[in-house]
N, C-alpha and C positions, 0 to 999 in steps of 0.2 A: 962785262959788267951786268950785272944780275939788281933792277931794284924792284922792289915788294912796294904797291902802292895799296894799303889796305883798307878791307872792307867802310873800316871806321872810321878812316880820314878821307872818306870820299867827300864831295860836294851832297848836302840833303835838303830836300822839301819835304814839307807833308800840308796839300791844299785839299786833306781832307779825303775826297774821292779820289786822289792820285799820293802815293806815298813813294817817292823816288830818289835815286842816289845816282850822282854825276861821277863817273868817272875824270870828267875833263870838266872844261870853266862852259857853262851851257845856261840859257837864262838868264838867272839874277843871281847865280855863280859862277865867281871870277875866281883866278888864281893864274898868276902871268906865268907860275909853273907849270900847269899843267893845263895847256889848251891845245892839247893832242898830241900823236905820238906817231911819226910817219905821214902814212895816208889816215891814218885814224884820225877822223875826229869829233866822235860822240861814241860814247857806251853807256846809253842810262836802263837802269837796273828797275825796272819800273812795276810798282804792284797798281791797279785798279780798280776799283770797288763795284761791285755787281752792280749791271746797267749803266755804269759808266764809262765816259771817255772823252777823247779829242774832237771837237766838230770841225770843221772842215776849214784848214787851214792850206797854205802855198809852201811848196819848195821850187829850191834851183839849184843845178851844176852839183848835186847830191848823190852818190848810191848810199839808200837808205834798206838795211838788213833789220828785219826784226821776227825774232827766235822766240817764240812761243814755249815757255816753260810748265804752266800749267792752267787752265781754262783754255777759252776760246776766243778770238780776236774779229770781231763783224768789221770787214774794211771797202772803201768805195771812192772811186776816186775819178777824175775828169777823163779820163783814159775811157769809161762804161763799164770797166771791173765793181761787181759786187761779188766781196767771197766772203767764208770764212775761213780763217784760219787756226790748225787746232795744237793742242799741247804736240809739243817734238815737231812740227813744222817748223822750215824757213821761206822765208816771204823775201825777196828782192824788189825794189822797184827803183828805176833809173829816172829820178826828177828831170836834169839833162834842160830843155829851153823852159820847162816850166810843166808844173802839175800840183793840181791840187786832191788832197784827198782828208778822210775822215777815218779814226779807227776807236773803236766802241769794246768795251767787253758784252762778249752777245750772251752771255749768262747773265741769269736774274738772280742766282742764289749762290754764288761763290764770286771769291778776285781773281780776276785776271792777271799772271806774273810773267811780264816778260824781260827780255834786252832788245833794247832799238839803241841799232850799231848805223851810225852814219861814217861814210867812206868818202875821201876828196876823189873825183875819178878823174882819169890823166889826161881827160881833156874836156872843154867846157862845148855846150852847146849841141848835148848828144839826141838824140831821140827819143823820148821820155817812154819806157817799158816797163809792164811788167811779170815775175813770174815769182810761182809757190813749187815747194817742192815736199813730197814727203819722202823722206829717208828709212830705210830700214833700223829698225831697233838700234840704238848704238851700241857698238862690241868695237875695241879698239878703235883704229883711226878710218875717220869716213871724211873724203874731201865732200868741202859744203858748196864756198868760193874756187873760181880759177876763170884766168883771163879769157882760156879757151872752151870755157863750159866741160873738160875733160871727166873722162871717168864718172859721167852722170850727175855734175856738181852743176850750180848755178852757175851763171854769167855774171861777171866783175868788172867792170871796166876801169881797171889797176893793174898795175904787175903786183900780184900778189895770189897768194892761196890761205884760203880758211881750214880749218882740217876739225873738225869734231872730233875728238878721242876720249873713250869711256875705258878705263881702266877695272879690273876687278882688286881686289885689296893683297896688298905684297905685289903685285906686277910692279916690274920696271923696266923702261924701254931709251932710246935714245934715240937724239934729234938729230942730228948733222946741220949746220949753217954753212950757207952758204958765204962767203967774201961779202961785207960790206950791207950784208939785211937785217935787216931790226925784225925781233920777237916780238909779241904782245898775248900774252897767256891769261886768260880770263877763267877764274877756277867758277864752272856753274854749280858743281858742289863733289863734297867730299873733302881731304886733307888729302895733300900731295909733299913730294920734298921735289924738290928742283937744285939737282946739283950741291941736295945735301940740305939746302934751306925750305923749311916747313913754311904750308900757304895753307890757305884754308876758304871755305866756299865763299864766292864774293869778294876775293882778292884778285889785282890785277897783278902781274908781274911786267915789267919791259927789260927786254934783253939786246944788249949789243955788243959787238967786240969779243966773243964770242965764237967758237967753234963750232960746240958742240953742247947740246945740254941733254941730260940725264935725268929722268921724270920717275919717281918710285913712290904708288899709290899706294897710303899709310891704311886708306880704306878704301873701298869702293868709291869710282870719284870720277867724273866729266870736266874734260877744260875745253875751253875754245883755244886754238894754236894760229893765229893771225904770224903769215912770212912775208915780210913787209919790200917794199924797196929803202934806200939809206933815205932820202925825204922825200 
């Protein structure tokens, strides 16, 4: 089963200096449909307005991922982390018994665009971490996430793997599923077909039931490939 959750029918605010789009029911959007997807459960698609941002609010029992699409991300947090983080970076931090932090766009003259991907982790009450990483250029598939930090990817505390994959235009490749794991394909841009169905940047896909899926980049194009566990 292949379904296409689109750009358009997301969840949206706009509070001015934050213009954002919900993947799933987050704040003061609900939708009994769509309040996650696996271990998924937050993908907000978030632009920020220069000098602004989030002041310093609480999490728990959270792995909180956020992908740096273009600017710069000033973050700080109870842990003594002050960093920034930049365009094509990922940032992990494991809320776990508690943490609070702050994240600002640290440019004055441009928006800040990122995804803050929030993850249930498979067990409560972890040790609150955290870490940044910067990846090589993306060219094909780069793991981001994995349970075992493998292959120079971040730390997840899920059974599950993130995969970066930057396609050039006409490429096509295949996936292989495993028995019983759920997809979540996040197009962060370009046009792709998936098993034949056209998606387009800012679209989510959820896959299940499932073999194999087949990915052919209509143009040059980035998705996120989240392999889930069944819930």
């Amino acid at each position: 089963m292949i379904y296409v959750r689109k750009a358009q029918d997301r969840g949206h605010a706009n509070h001015g200096w934050l213009d954002t789009w919900h993947s799933f029911s987050f704040a003061d959007y609900y939708d009994p449909n769509f309040m996650g997807f696996s271990a998924l459960r937050v993908i907000n698609d978030d632009m920020i307005a220069a000098g602004q941002g989030f002041p310093t609010h609480p999490h728990k029992d959270m792995e909180i991922l956020t992908y740096v699409l273009e600017g710069a991300v000033e973050h700080q947090d109870s842990m003594g982390n002050k960093e920034r983080v930049n365009a094509g970076e990922f940032q992990i931090m494991s809320a776990g018994t508690g943490v609070r932090h702050s994240e600002y766009n640290a440019l004055q003259d441009r928006n800040l665009h990122l995804y803050q991907i929030w993850i249930i982790p498979s067990e409560k009450n972890l040790t609150p971490r955290y870490e940044q990483r910067t990846f090589d250029a993306p060219q094909g598939r780069q793991l981001v996430l994995s349970p075992d930090a493998r292959d120079g990817s971040l730390k997840v505390f899920q059974d599950m793997t993130l995969t970066r994959w930057a396609m050039l235009k006409d490429e096509q490749s295949v996936y292989q599923i495993q028995a019983d794991r759920r997809i979540w394909i996040q197009v962060v841009k370009g046009n792709v077909s998936i098993n034949g169905q056209k998606v387009e940047t800012a679209d989510g896909v959820a896959i299940w039931d499932e073999t194999a899926i087949s990915v052919h980049a209509d143009d040059a194009a980035e998705i996120l490939l989240f392999d889930l566990p069944p819930v």
